[in-house]
MITORRO-806874 format. One line per field, with one value per residue (C-alpha): residue number from 1; z, x, y; residue in one letter. Coordinates in Angstrom, 2 decimals. Layout:
// residues N
nr: NUM:... .
pz: Z:... .
px: X:... .
py: Y:... .
rest: A:... .
END
This chain:
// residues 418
nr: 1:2:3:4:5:6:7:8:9:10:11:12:13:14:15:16:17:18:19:20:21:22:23:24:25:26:27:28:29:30:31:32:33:34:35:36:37:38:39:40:41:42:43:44:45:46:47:48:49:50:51:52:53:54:55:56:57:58:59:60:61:62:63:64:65:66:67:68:69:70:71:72:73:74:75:76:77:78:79:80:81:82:83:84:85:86:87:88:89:90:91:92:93:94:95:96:97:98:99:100:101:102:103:104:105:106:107:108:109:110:111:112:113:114:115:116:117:118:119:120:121:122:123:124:125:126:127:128:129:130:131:132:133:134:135:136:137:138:139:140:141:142:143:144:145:146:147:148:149:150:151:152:153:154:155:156:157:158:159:160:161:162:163:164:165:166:167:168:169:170:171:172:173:174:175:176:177:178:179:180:181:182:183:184:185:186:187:188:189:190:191:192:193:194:195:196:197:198:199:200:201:202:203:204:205:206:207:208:209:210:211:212:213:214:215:216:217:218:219:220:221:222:223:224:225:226:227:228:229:230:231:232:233:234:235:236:237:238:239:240:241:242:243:244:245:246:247:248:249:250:251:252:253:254:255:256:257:258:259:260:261:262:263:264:265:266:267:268:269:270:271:272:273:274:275:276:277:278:279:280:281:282:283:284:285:286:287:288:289:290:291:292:293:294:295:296:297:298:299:300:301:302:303:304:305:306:307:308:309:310:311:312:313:314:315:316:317:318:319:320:321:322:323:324:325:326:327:328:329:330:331:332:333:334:335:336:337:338:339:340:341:342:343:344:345:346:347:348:349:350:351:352:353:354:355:356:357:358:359:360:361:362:363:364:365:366:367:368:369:370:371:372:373:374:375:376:377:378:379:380:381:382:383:384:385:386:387:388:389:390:391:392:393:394:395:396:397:398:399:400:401:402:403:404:405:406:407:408:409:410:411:412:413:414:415:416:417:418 .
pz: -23.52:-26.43:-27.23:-27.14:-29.59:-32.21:-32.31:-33.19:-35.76:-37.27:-37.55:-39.75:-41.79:-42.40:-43.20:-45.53:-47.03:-48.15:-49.52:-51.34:-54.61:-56.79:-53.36:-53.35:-56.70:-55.88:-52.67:-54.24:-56.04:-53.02:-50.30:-49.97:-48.07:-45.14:-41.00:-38.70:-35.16:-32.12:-28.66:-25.77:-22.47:-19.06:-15.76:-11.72:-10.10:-6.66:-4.17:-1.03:-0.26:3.41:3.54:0.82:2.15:0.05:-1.89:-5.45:-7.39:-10.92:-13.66:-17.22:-20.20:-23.43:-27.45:-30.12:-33.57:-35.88:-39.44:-40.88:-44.59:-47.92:-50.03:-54.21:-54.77:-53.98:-52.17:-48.48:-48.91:-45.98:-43.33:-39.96:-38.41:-34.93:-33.20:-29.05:-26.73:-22.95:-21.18:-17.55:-16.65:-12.89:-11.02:-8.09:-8.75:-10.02:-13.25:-13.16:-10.54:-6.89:-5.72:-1.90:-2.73:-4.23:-5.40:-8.79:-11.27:-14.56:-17.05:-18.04:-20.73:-24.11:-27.45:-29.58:-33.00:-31.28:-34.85:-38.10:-40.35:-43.49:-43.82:-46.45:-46.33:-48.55:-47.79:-44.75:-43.90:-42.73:-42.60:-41.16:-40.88:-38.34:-35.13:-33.45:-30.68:-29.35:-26.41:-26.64:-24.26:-21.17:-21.27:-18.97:-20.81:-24.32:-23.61:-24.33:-20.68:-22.47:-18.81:-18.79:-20.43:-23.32:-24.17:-25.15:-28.90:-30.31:-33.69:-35.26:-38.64:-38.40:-39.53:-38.57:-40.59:-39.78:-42.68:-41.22:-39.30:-35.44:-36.42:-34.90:-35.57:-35.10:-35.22:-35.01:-34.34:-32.36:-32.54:-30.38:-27.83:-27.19:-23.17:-21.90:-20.15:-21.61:-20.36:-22.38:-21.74:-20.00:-17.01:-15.94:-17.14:-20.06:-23.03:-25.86:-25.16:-28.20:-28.69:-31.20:-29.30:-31.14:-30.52:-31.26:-30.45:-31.56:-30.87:-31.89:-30.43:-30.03:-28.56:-26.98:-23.49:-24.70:-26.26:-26.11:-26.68:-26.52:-26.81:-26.27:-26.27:-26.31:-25.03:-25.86:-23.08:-20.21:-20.85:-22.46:-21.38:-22.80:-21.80:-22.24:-21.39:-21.38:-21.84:-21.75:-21.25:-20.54:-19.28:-15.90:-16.16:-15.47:-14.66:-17.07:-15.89:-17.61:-16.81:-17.21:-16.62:-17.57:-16.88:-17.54:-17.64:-17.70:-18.64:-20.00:-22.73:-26.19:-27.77:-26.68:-27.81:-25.62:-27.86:-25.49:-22.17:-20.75:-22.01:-19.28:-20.26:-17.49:-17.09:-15.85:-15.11:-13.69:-12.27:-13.12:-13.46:-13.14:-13.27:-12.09:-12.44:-11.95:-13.08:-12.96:-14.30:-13.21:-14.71:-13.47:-10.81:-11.31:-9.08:-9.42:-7.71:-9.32:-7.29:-9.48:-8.90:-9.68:-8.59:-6.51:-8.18:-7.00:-8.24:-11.02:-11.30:-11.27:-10.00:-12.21:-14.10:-17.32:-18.29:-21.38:-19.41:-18.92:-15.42:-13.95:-14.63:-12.89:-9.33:-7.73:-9.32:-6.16:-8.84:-5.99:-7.71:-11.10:-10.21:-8.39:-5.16:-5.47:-3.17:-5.65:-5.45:-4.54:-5.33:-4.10:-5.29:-4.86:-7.34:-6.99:-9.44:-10.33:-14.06:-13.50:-17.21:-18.38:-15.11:-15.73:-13.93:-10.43:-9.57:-6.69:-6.35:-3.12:-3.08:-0.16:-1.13:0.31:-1.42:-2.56:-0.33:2.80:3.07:4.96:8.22:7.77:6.95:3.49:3.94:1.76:2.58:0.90:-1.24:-2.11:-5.56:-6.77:-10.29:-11.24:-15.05:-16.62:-20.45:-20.77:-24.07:-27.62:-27.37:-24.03:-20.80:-17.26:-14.71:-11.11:-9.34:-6.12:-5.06:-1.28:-0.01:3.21:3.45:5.12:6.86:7.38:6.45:2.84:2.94:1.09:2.20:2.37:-0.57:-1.29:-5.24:-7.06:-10.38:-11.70:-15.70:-18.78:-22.18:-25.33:-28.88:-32.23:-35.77:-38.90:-42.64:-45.27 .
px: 114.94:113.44:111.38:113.77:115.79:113.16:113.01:116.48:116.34:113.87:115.32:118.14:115.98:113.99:117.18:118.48:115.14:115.18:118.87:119.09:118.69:115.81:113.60:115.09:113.79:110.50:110.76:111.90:108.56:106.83:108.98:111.67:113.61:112.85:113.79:114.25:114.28:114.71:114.49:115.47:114.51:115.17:113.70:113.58:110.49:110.30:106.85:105.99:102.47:100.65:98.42:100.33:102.33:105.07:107.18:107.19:110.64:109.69:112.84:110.88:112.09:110.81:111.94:110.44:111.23:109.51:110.04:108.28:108.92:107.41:104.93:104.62:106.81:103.84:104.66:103.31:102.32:104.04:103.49:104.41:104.72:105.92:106.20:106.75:107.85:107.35:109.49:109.42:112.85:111.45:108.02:107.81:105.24:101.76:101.31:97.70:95.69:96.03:96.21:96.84:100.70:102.40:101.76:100.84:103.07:101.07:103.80:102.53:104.25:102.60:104.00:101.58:101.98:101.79:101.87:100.72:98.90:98.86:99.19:99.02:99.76:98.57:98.24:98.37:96.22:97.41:95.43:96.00:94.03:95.00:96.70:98.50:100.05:98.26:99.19:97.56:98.64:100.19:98.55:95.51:92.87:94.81:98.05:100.12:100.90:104.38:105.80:104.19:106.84:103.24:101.53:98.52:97.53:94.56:92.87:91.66:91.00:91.60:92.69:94.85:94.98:98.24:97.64:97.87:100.62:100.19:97.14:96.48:93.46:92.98:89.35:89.59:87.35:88.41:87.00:89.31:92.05:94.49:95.20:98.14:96.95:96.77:93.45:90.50:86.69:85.12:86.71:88.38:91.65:91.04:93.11:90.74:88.34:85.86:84.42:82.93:84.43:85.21:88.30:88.24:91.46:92.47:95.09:96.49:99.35:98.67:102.32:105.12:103.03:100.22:98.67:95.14:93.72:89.75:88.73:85.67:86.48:83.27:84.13:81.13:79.11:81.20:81.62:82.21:85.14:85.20:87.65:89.68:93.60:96.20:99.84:102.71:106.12:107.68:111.22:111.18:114.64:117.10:114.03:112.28:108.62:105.86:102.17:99.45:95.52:93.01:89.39:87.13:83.50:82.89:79.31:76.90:78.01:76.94:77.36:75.71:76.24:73.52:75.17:78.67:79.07:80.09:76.71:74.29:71.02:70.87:74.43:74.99:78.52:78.63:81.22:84.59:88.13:90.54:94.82:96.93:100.49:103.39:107.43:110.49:113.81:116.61:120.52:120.28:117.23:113.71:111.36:107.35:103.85:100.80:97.09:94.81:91.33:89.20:85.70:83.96:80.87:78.13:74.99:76.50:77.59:81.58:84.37:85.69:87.67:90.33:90.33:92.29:94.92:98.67:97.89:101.11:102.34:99.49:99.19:102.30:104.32:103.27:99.67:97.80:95.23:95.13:90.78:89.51:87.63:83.63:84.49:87.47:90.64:92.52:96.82:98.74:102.42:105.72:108.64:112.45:114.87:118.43:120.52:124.02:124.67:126.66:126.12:121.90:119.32:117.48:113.63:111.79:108.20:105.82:102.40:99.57:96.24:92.88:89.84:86.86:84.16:84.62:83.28:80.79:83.29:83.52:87.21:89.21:92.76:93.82:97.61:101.08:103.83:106.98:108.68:112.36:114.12:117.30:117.87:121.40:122.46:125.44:125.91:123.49:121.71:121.40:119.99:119.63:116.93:116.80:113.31:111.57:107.91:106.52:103.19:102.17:98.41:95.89:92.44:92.19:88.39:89.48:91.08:94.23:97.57:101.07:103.02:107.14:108.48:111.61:112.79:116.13:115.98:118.10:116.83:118.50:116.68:118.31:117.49:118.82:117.84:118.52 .
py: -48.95:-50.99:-48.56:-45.62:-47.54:-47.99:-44.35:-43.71:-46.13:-44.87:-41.35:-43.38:-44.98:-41.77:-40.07:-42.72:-43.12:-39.30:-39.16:-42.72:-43.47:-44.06:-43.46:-40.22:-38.95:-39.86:-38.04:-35.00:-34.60:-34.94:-32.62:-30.10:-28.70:-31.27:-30.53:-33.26:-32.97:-34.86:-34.48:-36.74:-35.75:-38.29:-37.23:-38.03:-36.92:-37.70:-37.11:-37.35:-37.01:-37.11:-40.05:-42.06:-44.94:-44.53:-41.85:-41.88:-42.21:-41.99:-42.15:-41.50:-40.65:-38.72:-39.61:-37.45:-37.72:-35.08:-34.17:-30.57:-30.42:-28.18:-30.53:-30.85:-27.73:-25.14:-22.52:-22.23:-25.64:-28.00:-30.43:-31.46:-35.30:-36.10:-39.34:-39.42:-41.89:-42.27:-45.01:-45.72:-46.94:-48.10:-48.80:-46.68:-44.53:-44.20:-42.85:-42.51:-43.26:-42.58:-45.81:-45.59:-47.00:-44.42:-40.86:-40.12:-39.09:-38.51:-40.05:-43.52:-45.34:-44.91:-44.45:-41.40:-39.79:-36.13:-33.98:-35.07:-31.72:-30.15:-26.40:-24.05:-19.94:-17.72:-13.91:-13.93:-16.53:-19.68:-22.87:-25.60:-29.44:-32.10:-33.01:-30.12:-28.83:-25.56:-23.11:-19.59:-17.01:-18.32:-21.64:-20.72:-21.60:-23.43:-25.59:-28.25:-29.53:-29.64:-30.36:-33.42:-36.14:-37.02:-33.65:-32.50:-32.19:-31.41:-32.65:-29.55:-27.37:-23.80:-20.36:-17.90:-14.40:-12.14:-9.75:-6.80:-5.35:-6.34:-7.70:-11.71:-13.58:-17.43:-19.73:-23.03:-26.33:-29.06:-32.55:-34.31:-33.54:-36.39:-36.21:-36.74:-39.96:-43.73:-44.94:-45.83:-44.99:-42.36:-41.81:-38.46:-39.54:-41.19:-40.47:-39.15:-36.69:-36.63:-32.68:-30.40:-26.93:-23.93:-21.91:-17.93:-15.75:-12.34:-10.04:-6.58:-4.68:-1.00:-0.57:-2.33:-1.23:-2.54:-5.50:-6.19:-10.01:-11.10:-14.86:-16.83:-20.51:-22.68:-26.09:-28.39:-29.67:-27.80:-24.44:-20.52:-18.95:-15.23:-13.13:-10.00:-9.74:-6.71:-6.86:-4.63:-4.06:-0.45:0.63:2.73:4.37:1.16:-1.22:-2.88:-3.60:-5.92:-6.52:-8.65:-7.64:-10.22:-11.14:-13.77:-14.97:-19.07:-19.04:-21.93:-24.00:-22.74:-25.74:-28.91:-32.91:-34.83:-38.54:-37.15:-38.48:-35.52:-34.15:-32.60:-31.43:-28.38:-27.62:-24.12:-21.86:-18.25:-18.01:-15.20:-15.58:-12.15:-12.42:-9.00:-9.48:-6.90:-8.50:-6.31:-7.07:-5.01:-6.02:-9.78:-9.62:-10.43:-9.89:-10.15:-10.19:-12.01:-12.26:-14.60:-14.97:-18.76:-17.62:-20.32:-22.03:-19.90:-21.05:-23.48:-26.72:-25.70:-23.53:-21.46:-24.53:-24.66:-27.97:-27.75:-25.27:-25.89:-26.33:-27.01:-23.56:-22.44:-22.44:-24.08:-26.46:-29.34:-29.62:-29.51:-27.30:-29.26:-28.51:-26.21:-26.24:-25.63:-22.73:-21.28:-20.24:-16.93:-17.58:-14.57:-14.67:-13.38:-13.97:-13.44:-14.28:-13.66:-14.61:-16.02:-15.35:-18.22:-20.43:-20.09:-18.94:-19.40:-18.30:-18.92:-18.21:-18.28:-18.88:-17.77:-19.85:-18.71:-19.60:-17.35:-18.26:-19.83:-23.49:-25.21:-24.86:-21.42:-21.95:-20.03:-21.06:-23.52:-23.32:-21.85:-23.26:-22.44:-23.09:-22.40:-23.61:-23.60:-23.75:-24.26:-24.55:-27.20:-26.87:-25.19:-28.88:-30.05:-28.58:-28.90:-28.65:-28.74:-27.90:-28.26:-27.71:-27.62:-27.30:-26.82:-27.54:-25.09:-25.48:-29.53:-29.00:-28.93:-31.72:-31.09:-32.78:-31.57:-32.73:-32.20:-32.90:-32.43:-33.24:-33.50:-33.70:-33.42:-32.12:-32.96:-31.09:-31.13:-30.21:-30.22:-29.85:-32.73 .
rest: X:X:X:X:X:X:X:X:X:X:X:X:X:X:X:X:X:X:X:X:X:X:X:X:X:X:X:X:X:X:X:X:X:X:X:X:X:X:X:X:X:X:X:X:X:X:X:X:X:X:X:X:X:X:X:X:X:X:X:X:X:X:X:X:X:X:X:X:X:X:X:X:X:X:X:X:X:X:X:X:X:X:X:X:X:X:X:X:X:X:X:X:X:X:X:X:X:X:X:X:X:X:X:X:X:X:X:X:X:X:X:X:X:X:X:X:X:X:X:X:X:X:X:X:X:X:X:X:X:X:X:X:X:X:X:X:X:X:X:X:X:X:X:X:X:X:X:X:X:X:X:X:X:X:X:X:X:X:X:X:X:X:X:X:X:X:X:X:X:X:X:X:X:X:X:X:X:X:X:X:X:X:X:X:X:X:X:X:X:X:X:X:X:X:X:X:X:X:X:X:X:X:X:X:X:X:X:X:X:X:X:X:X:X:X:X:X:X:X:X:X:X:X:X:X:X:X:X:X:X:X:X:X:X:X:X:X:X:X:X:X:X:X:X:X:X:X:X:X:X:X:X:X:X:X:X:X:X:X:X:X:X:X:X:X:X:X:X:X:X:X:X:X:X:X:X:X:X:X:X:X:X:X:X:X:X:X:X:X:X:X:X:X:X:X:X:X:X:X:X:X:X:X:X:X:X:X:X:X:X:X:X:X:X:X:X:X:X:X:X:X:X:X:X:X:X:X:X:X:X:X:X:X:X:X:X:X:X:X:X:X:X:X:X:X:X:X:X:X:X:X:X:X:X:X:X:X:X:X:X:X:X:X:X:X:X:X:X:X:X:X:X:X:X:X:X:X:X:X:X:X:X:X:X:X:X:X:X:X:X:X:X:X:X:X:X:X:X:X:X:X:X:X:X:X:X:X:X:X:X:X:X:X:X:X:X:X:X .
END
């Protein structure tokens, strides 16, 4: 709890810093109109995994303090700074490698600053230099892994133009992503992963039935993803339907580093990606079926793979397809949902796996899941979830286990301006 405590105390001293005295005048020349924030959120994950010894209990929580504030008096000039905090509160778990004891949970302690940039918008354009968080779209290919008690931020300069009316355009280079792990070096978890990728997005909405995005997001030394994705939402007498149509090449990388580990002198991707999904919300129901297609690796090195993706979101909440199998991945869904008003919400969502080529057994089914979340607001501040994930594995030639988690949490966020 050490740790948690600094935090809070620092949020005083920050505050009485900005409001005291001669300390204040000076402060005054530098920002206005200054917005803290502050967010504490404590969680139980529990796992049970086939082949691990143990079950996991993990009790974790999150402390960020942030502060977003104008700079100098010049308008559209301001800047953002957040600290975060992850404290284990027990032992039982693994929080980053598998090791044989207990399932991972991917929550190590670490302490991070997650935000620090300057920004500055002027007609329309906004730039912006430093470390950010990013999620474009749903998180598929760009994301935050906000789920994850440390996200993912990225160190980045770039530009985003909304001068004309429905109009969205954002490019960006990225020379580092922080991970949401706390290991050094060059292994697949380590914390820093040192890039030179480039980061193009636009967007235009033709209607409220349709929005049209394009992308090509060069990760250096892995890969091009360029892709095109449709959106929509129209009203069908009392139902109110949405959509989502997307597809997606992953092709060679463009840009190369050979001084980067990751670097490979031959690397080659062809390989597609393509997402249909169909929601309907009628008074308090949901319902909603997605089919979402990971082409296998064909005759490159990979799997159709997002490795800067949200990926929990993706793909059953049990993360047993954080990667992709060299054969791919076909996720048929089924969502049904109902609004309590007041007393929250409740989704559940079940997933049929199959992958896109069958493998060296001749096998393809790589097992189903089953997902439900219960969401409740206790007060404007503070929040409750309750969720569950269960996977039942498929084919034993792929080698996948069955795996049960739940998660009880509580999120507390708060603003204010001084």
């Amino acid at each position: 709890m050490r740790k948690i405590h600094l935090s809070l105390v620092s949020a005083v001293v920050l505050a009485g810093a900005i409001t005291s005295g001669a300390s204040a005048g000076v402060l005054e020349d530098i920002i206005s109109n200054p917005k803290v924030s502050l967010e504490i959120r404590p969680r139980f994950e529990y796992v049970d995994q086939d082949g691990v010894s143990d079950e996991a209990n993990a009790v974790t929580v999150r402390t960020a303090l942030g502060l977003n504030t104008a700079l100098f008096g010049v308008e559209g000039l301001g800047a953002q700074l957040q600290v975060m905090n992850v404290t284990a509160l027990n032992d039982d778990y693994a929080p980053e490698n598998d090791s044989g004891h207990y399932p991972v949970v991917a929550d190590p302690e670490q302490t991070r600053v997650t935000q620090a940039n300057v920004s500055y918008a002027a007609n329309g354009f906004v730039g912006i230099v430093g470390r950010k968080m990013v999620v474009l779209d749903n998180a598929r290919f760009i994301g935050n892994v906000g789920w994850r008690q440390m996200p993912q931020t990225y160190d980045l300069a770039a530009v985003i133009y909304n001068g004309v009316e429905n109009l969205s355009l954002l490019g960006a280079y990225v020379w580092n992503v922080n991970r949401i792990f706390n290991a050094d070096g060059n292994g697949p978890k380590k914390k820093h992963l040192s890039t030179g990728s480039v980061l193009l997005h636009a967007s235009y909405k033709v209607s409220p039935a349709l929005n049209i995005t394009a992308y090509d997001y060069m990760i250096e030394n892995l890969m091009d993803h360029i892709g095109l994705r449709l959106t929509g939402k129209f009203d069908l007498n009392d139902v109110k339907l949405s959509y989502v149509a997307e597809y997606a090449l992953q092709d060679d990388p463009s840009l190369d580093d050979s001084d980067d580990p990751l670097y490979s002198p031959n690397r080659e991707q062809d390989t597609e990606y393509y997402n249909l999904a169909l929601n309907a919300k009628y008074n308090a129901f949901v319902a909603g079926i997605g089919f979402e297609h990971l082409g296998d690796k064909g005759s490159g090195d990979m799997a159709f793979t997002t490795p800067l993706a949200t990926l929990h979101a993706m793909n059953g909440w049990a993360d047993v397809f954080l990667g992709t199998p060299a054969e791919g991945l076909e996720d048929l869904s089924v969502k049904l949902g109902y609004n309590f008003g007041e007393y929250g919400n409740i989704v559940a969502i079940y997933h049929s796996f199959s992958s896109d080529t069958n493998n060296a057994a001749g096998d393809d089914d790589l097992g189903d899941e089953l997902d439900i979340a219960y969401k409740y607001k206790i007060d404007k501040n503070l929040g409750l979830l309750l969720k569950y994930a269960d996977y039942n594995a498929g084919d034993a030639s792929f080698g996948k286990k069955d795996v049960t988690k739940y998660w009880v949490q509580l999120d507390y966020k708060f603003s204010a301006e001084l």
